[in-house]
C-alpha positions as CSV (number, residue, x, y, z in Angstrom):
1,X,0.0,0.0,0.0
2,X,1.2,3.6,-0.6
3,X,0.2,6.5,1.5
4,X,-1.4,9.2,0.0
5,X,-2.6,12.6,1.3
6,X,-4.8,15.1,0.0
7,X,-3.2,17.3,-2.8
8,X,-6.0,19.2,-4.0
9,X,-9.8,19.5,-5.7
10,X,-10.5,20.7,-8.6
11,X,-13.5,21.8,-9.8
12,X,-13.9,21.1,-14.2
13,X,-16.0,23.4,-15.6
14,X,-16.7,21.9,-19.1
15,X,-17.2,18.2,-17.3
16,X,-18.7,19.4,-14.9
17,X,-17.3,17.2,-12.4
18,X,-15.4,17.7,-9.2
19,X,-12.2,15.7,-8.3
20,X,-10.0,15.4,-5.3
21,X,-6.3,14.8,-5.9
22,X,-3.9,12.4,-3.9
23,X,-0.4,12.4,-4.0
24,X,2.2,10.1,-3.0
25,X,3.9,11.3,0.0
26,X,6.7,11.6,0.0
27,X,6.6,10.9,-4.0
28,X,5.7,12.3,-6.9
29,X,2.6,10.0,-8.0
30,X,-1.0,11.6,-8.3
31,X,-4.4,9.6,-8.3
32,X,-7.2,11.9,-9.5
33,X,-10.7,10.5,-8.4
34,X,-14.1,12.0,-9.5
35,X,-16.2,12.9,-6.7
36,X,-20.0,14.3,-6.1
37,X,-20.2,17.8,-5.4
38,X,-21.4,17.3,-2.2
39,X,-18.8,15.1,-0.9
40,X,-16.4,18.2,-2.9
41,X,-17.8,21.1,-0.4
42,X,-18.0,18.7,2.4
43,X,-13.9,18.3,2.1
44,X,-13.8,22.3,1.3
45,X,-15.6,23.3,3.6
46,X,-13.7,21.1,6.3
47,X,-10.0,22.0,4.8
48,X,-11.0,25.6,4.9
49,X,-11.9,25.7,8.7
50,X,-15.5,26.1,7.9
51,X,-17.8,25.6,11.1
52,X,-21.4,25.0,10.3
53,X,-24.3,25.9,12.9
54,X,-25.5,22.3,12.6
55,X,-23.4,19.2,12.0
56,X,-23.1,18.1,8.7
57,X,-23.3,14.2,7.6
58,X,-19.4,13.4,7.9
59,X,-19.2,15.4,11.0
60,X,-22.0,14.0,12.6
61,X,-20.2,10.6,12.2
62,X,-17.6,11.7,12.8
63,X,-18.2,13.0,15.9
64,X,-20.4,10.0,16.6
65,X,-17.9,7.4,16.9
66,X,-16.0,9.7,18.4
67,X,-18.6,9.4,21.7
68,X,-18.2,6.1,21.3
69,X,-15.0,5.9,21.7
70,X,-14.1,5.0,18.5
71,X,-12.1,6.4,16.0
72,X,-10.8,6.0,11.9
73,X,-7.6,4.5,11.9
74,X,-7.2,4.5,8.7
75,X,-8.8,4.7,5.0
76,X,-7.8,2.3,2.1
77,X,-8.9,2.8,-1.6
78,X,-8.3,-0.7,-2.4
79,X,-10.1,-1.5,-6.0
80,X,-10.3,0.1,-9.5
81,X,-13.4,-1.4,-11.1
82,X,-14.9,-0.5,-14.6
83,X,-13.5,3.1,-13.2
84,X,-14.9,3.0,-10.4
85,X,-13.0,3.8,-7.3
86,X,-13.9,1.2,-4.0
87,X,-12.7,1.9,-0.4
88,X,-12.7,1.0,3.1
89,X,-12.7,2.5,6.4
90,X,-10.6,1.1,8.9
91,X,-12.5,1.6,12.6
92,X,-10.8,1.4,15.7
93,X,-14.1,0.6,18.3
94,X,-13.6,1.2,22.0
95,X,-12.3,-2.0,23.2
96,X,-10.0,-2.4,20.5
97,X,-12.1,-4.3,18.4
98,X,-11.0,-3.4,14.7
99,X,-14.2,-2.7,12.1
100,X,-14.0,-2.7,8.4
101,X,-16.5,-0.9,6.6
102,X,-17.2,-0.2,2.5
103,X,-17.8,3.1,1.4
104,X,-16.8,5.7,-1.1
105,X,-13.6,7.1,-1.3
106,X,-15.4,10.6,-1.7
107,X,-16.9,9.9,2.0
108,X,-14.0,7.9,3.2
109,X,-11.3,11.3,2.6
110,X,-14.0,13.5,4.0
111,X,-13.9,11.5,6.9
112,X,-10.1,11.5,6.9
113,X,-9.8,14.7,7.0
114,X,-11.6,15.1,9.8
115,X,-9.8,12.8,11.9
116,X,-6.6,13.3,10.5
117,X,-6.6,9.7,9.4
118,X,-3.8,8.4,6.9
119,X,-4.9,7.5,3.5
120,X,-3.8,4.5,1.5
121,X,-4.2,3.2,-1.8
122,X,-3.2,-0.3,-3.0
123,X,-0.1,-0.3,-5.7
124,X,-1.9,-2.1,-8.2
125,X,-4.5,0.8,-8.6
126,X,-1.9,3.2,-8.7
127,X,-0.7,0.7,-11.8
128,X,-3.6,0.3,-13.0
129,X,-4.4,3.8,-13.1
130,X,-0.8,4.8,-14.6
131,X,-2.2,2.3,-17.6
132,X,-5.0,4.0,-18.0
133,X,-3.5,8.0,-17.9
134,X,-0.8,6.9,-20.3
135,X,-3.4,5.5,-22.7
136,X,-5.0,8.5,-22.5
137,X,-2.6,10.8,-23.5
């Protein structure tokens, strides 16, 4: 697995699609994935230090597992399918117990950086994905 972190999100005009961007730390690889635009302003809005009135969706769960005593250890996009992006959240409970759950990478980096959570993607999607840029160019 390679650690990634959060590089930046770009908004295409003409696509009309929002994206967030990893990047290897420590390295020079990108992995651009296309998110919802609400996933998009709920990452901006969070990296911007942005405090709504009322919690919104990943900080109510966040803050949720957070009461009970739980906490994200980590997040893993770990499968590239028909260009579609697969993930899973790694959750610490409060006895130790660790939880795996599916869920979008969109929601999963949200919730990552929330918690400050580290960010992994498998090598073979970063492969996989290199394939698929170079093709493209």
């Amino acid at each position: 697995m390679v650690e990634m972190e959060l590089n930046k999100i770009v908004i295409d005009e003409k696509r009309h699609d929002q994206l967030i961007v990893l990047k290897e730390k420590g390295g020079s690889r990108v992995l651009p994935i296309v998110i919802g635009l609400n996933e998009a302003s709920a990452i901006k809005l969070k990296i911007s230090g942005f405090n709504p009135p009322r919690p919104l969706t990943h900080d109510l769960i966040y803050t949720m597992l957070k009461d009970l005593n739980a906490g994200i250890e980590k997040i893993v996009i770990d499968k590239l399918e028909e260009s579609t992006f697969h993930a899973k959240i790694f959750i610490k409970t409060g006895s130790g117990e660790m939880k795996v759950v599916d869920a979008r990478p969109s929601d999963s980096v949200a919730l990552a950086v929330r918690s400050h959570a580290p960010v992994f993607v498998e090598e073979d999607i970063i492969r996989q994905f290199e394939v698929f840029d170079k093709d493209k160019q």
